[in-house]
KEVEXRO-987349 format. One record per residue (C-alpha): z, y, x; residue in one letter. Coordinates in steps of 0.25 Angstrom, whole numbers, padded with zeros to 4 digits. Each point is the difference from the previous one (the first is absolute). Layout:
N
       Z       Y       X   resn
       Z       Y       X      A
...
***
This chain:
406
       Z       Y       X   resn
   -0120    0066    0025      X
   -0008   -0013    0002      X
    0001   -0011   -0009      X
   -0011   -0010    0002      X
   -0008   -0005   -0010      X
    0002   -0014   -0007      X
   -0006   -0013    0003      X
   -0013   -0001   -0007      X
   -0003    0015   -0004      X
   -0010    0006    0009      X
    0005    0012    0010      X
   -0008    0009   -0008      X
   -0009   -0002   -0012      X
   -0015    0004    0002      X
    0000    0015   -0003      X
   -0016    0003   -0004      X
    0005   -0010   -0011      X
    0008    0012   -0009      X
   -0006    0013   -0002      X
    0012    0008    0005      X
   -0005    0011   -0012      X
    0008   -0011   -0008      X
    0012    0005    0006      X
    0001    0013   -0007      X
   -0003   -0006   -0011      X
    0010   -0011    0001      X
    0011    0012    0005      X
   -0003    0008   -0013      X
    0006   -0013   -0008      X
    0010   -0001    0010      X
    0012    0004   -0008      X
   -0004   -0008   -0013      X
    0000   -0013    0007      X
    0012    0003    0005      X
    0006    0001   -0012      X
   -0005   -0012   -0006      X
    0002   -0009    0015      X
    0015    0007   -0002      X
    0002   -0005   -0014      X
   -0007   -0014    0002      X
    0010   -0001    0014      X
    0012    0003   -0008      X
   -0002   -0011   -0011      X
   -0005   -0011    0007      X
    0010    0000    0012      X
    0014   -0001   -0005      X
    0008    0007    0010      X
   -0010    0012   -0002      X
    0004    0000   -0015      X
    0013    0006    0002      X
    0005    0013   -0009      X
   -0006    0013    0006      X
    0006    0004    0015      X
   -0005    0012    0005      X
    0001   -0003    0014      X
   -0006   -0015   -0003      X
   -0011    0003   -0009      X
   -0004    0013    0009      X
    0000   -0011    0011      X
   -0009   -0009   -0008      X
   -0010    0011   -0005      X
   -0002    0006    0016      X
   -0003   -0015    0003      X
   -0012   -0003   -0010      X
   -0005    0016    0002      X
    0000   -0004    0016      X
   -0007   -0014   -0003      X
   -0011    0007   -0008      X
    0000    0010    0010      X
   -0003   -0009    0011      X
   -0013   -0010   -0007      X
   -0006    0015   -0004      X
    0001    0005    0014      X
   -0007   -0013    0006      X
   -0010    0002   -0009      X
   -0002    0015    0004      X
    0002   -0004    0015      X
   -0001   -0012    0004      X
    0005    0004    0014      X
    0015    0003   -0007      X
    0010   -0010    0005      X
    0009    0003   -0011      X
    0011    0002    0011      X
    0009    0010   -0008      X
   -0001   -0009   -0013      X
    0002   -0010    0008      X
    0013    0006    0005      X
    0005    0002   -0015      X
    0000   -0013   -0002      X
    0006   -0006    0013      X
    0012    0011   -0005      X
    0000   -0006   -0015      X
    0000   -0015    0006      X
    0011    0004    0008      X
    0009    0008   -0011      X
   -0003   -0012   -0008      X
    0010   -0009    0013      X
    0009    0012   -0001      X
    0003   -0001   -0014      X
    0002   -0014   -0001      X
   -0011   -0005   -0006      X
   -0011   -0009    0002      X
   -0014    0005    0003      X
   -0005   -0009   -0010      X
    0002    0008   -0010      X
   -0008    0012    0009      X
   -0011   -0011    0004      X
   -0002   -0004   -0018      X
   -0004    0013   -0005      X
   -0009    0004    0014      X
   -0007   -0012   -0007      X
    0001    0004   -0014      X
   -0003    0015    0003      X
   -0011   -0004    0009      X
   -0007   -0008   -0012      X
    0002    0008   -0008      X
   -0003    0011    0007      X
   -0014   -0007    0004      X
   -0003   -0002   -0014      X
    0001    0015   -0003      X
   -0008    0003    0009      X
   -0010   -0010    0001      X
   -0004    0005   -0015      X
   -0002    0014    0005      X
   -0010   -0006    0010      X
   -0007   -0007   -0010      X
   -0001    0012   -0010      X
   -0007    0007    0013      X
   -0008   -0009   -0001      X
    0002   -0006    0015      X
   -0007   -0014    0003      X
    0007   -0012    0003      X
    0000    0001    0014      X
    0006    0012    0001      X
    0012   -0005   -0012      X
    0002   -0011    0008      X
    0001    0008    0014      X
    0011    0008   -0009      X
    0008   -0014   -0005      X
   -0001   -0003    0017      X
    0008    0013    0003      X
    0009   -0002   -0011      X
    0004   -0014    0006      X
    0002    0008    0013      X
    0006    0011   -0003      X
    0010   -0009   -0008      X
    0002   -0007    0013      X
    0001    0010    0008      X
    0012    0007   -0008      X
    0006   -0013   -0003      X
    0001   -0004    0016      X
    0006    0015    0001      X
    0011   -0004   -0008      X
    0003   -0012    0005      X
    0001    0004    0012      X
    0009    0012   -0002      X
    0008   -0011   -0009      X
    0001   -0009    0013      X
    0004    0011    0011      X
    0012    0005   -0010      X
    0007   -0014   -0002      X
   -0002   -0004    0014      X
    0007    0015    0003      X
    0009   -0001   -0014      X
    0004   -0014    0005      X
    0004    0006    0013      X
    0007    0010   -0007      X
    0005   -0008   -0009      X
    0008   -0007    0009      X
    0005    0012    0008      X
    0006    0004   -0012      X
    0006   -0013   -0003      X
    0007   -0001    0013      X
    0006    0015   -0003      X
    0005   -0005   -0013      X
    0006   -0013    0006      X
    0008    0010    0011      X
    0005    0008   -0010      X
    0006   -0010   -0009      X
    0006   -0007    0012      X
    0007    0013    0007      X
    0015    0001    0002      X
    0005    0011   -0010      X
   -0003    0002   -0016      X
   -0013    0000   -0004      X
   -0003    0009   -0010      X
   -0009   -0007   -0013      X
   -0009    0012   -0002      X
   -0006   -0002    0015      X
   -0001   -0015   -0002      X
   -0009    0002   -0012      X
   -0009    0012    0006      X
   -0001   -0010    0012      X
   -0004   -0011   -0008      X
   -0009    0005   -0008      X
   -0007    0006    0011      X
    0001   -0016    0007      X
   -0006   -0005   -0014      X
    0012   -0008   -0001      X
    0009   -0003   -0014      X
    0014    0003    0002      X
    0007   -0011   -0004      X
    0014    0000   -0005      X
    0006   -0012    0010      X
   -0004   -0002    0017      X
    0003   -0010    0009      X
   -0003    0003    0013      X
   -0002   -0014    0009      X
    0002    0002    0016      X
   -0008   -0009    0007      X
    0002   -0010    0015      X
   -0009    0007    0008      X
   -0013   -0008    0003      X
   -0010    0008    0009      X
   -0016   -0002   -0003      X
    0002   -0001   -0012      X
   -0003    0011   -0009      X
   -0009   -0008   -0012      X
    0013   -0004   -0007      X
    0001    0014   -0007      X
   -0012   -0001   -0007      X
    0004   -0009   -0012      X
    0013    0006   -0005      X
   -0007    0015    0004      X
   -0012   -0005   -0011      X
    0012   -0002   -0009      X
    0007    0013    0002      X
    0009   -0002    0013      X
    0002    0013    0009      X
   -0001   -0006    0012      X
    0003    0003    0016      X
   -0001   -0013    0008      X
   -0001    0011    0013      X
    0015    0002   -0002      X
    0012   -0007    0006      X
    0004   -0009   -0005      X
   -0012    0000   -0009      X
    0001    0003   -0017      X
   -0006   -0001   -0012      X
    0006    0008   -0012      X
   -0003   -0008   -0013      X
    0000    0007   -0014      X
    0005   -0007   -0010      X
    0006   -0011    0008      X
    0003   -0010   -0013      X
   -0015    0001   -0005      X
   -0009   -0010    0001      X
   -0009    0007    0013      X
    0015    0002    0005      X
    0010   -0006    0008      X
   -0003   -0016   -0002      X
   -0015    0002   -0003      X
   -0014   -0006    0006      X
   -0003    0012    0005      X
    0016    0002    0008      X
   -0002   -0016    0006      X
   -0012    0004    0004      X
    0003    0012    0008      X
    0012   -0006    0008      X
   -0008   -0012    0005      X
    0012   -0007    0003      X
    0010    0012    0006      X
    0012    0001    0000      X
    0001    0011   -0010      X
    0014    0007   -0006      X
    0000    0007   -0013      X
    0008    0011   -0004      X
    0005    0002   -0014      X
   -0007    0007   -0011      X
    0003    0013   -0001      X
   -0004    0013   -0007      X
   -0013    0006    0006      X
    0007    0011    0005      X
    0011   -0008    0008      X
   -0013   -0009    0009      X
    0008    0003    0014      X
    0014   -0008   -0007      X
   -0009   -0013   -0001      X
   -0005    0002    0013      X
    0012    0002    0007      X
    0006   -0012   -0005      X
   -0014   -0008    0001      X
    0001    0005    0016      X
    0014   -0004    0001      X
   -0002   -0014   -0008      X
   -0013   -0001    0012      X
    0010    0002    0011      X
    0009   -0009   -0006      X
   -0011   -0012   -0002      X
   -0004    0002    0016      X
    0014   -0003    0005      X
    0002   -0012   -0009      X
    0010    0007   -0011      X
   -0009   -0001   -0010      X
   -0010   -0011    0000      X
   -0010    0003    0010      X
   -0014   -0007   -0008      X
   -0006    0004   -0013      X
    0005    0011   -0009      X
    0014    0006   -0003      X
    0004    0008   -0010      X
    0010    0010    0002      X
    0005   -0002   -0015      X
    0004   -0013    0003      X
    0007    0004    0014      X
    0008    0012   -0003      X
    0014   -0002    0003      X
   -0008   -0005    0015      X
   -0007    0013    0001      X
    0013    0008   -0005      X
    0007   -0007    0013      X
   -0011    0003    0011      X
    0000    0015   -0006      X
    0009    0004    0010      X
    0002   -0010    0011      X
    0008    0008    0009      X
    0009    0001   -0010      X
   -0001   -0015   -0005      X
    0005   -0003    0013      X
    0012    0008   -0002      X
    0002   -0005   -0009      X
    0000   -0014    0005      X
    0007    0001    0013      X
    0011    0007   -0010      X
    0001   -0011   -0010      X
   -0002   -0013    0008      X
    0007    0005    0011      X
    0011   -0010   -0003      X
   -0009   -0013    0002      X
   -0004    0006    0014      X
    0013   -0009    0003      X
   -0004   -0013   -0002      X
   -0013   -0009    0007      X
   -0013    0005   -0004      X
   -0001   -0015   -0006      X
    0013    0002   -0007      X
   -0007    0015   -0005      X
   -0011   -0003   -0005      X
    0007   -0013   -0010      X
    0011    0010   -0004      X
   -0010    0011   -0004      X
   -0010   -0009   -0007      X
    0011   -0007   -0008      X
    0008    0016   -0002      X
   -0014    0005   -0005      X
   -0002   -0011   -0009      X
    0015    0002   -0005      X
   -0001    0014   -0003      X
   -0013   -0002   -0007      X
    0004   -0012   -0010      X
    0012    0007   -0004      X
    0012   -0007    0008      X
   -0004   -0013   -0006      X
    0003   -0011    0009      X
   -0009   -0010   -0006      X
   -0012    0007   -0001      X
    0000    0006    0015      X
    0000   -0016    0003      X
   -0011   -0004   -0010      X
   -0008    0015    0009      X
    0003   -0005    0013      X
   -0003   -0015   -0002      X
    0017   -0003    0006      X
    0013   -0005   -0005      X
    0009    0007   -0007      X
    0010   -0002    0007      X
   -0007    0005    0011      X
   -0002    0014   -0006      X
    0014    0000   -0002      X
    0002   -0002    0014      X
   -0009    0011    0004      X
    0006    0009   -0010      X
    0014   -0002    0006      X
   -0007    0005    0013      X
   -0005    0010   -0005      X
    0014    0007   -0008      X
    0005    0001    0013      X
   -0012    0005    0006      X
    0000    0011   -0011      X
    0012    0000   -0007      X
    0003    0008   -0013      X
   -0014    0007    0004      X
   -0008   -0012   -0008      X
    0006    0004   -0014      X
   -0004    0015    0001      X
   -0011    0001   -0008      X
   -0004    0013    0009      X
    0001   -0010    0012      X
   -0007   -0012   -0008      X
   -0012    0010   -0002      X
   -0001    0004    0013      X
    0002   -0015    0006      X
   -0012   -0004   -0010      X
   -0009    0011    0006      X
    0002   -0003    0017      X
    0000   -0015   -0003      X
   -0013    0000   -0009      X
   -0006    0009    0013      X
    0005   -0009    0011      X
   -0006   -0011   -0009      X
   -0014    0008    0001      X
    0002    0002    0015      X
    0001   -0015    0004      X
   -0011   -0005   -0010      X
   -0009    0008    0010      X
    0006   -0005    0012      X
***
């Protein structure tokens, strides 16, 4: 693999300059300074320090033997391109992504094991008794071969978050469509899923179902930094939000920010595992907001509108229902209906009290008393079953729905 030198170190420094007889010498040592580059690595960076791990410090010990490695082999050939070391590195950049972690941590001990390294060996030079141009020529190709193992990584770090990214998000939308498919939705699965999609389970969701707005894709960027799965290429679009109530939930900068100004529906909270509830009812609640039932700007909480989405459940039904119960004002003008069914509504919720139907309806009492007389022989004895009562309040309440959006 090719990995192209840094700005300011030379392509290749002079080889007459370094006796390549100093290699063997240098590769007889090769093992001590390991040691000590090791040692040195593991108490000056932090995130090296951590209690022995078979795999890790394996890991770190192949990586200085490899660096060490590579400056003794451009001192023997100066022709060596270092590929193979090279290609270590690209790989331990790249694990460094995989993992999680940053390549700082990677980059601090290349430079501490690089000085330290040089150090060692530029002393062994000296005890040969090696002139200064010649220990110079050696810091030169310490300096590069730093570089070069340092660019390796990098670039191996870059490839993998660019692919892990990708990833990432594949995984993300996998977790998203299970949480959100019809049927149970078994905890075990959500977890594995998860942790694979390096997303916390939380203990609460809100899933928010979005106005579709087309060419407009960047809105999902500030509540996925802050931990929303989101699939703005669905219909209608949705964001499910963990932890709804906290303080990058629901209500938050980052949740303004993302909707832009859409109408927006939010389902309930609910328990991770039961996602597809608060969407169902944030789709229906959607619905509901496009034909004027629900208010049609801004956002709408399904907690606040629930008996509303209890009565558009089953519309056909609700119409049943309505053509059932009502059926006796289908008698009277379509003026007359709707003064006898706002005033009946109003009755039946304020607890048969004339007065306060009034103080509702902004008339005289003894116009509701009119309109009640109307009414008992419209209804008859049916008014004073409470079965009946119930079944009144629900077809008024929906016929009241059905002509604010007309």
């Amino acid at each position: 693999m090719a990995v192209p030198a840094p700005h300011g170190v030379p392509d290749r420094p002079a080889a007459p300059q370094v006796p390549p007889e100093l290699a063997k010498v240098l590769r007889a040592n090769l093992a001590a300074v390991a040691d000590e580059v090791e040692e040195e690595v593991r108490r000056q960076v932090p995130e090296y320090a951590r209690p022995a791990d078979g795999t890790y410090l394996r890991n770190l010990r192949a990586g200085v033997v490899q660096a060490l490695t590579l400056f003794v082999d451009h001192i023997a050939d100066a022709r060596d391109d270092g590929g193979a070391i090279a290609a270590t590195y690209y790989q331990l950049g790249r694990g460094e992504a995989l993992e999680g972690r940053s390549l700082d941590a990677l980059q601090s001990a290349l430079r501490v094991g690089g000085m330290c390294a040089w150090r060692q060996m530029g002393r062994t030079a000296e005890e040969l008794g090696l002139d200064s141009t010649v220990v110079a020529a050696l810091g030169e190709l310490a300096f590069r071969t730093v570089h070069e193992v340092a660019q390796a990584a990098a670039s191996g770090y870059a490839e993998a978050r660019l692919r892990s990214s990708d990833e990432l998000e594949r995984r993300r939308k996998r977790l998203l469509d299970l949480l959100l498919e019809d049927g149970p939705v078994a905890l075990e699965a959500v977890q594995d899923l998860a942790h694979s999609a390096r997303w916390p389970v939380p203990r609460t969701v809100a899933v928010v179902a979005l106005a579709a707005a087309p060419d407009r894709r960047e809105e999902d960027r500030p509540l996925a930094a802050a931990g929303a799965l989101v699939d703005m290429g669905s219909r209608p679009p949705r964001m499910l939000v963990p932890d709804p109530e906290g303080a990058v939930g629901i209500g938050g900068r980052a949740f303004t920010l993302a909707l832009r100004g859409r109408p927006a529906a939010i389902g309930p909270a609910v328990a991770v595992t039961e996602a597809a509830q608060s969407l169902r009812l944030a789709t229906r609640a959607l619905g509901l907001m496009g034909r004027g039932v629900l208010p049609g700007q801004g956002v709408v909480r399904c907690s606040e509108h629930l008996s509303t989405l209890l009565l558009h459940g089953d519309e056909p039904l609700l119409e049943r229902l309505r053509a059932r119960v009502l059926a006796p004002l289908d008698t009277v003008s379509a003026g007359q209906r709707d003064r006898l069914a706002e005033t009946l509504l109003a009755w039946l919720l304020s607890g048969s009290n004339v007065p306060d139907v009034a103080v509702r309806l902004h008339i005289h009492p003894q116009t509701v008393r009119y309109r009640l007389r109307q009414l008992e022989k419209l209804f008859g004895d049916a008014l004073h079953d409470p079965d009946t009562r119930l079944d009144l309040i629900l077809a008024l309440r929906a016929e009241s729905l059905h002509a604010r959006q007309n």
